[in-house]
C-alpha positions, 0 to 999 in steps of 0.5 A: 614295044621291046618289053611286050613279051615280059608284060604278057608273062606277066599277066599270065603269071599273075592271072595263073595265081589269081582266087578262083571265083568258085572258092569259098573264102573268095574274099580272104584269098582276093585281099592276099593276091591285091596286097601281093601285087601292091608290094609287088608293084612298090618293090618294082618301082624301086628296081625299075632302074636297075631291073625295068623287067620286074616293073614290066612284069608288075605291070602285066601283073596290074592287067591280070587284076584288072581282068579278074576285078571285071571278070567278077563284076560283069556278069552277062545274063540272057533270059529266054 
């Protein structure tokens, strides 16, 4: 896919601004970053005629959220 590079910056972009798990407004700055990439995604939808890299960047920016969500909700433990 000609557009992988720009998916990758992406996630990394977004992955850079995402909440740290250790904060402890957690919850306020995870609300901000989720409603920062849904305008961000719905603002890339309306250019992705003209400007397809800000759609592909966006959506490098879903991976990025879909990796923090689960990175939060699996939590590996091994007992002794």
């Amino acid at each position: 896919m000609k557009n992988s590079n720009i998916i990758m910056y992406g996630f990394i972009v977004w992955l850079f601004i995402a909440p740290r798990n250790n904060s402890s407004r957690y919850g306020e700055f995870f609300l901000a970053y989720m409603t920062a990439l849904l305008f961000s995604l719905v603002g890339s939808s309306e250019l992705l005629m003209i400007k397809p890299a800000a759609f592909f960047f966006t959506i490098g920016g879903v991976l990025a959220f879909v990796y923090v969500v689960m990175r939060k909700t699996i939590h590996i433990a091994i007992k002794k």
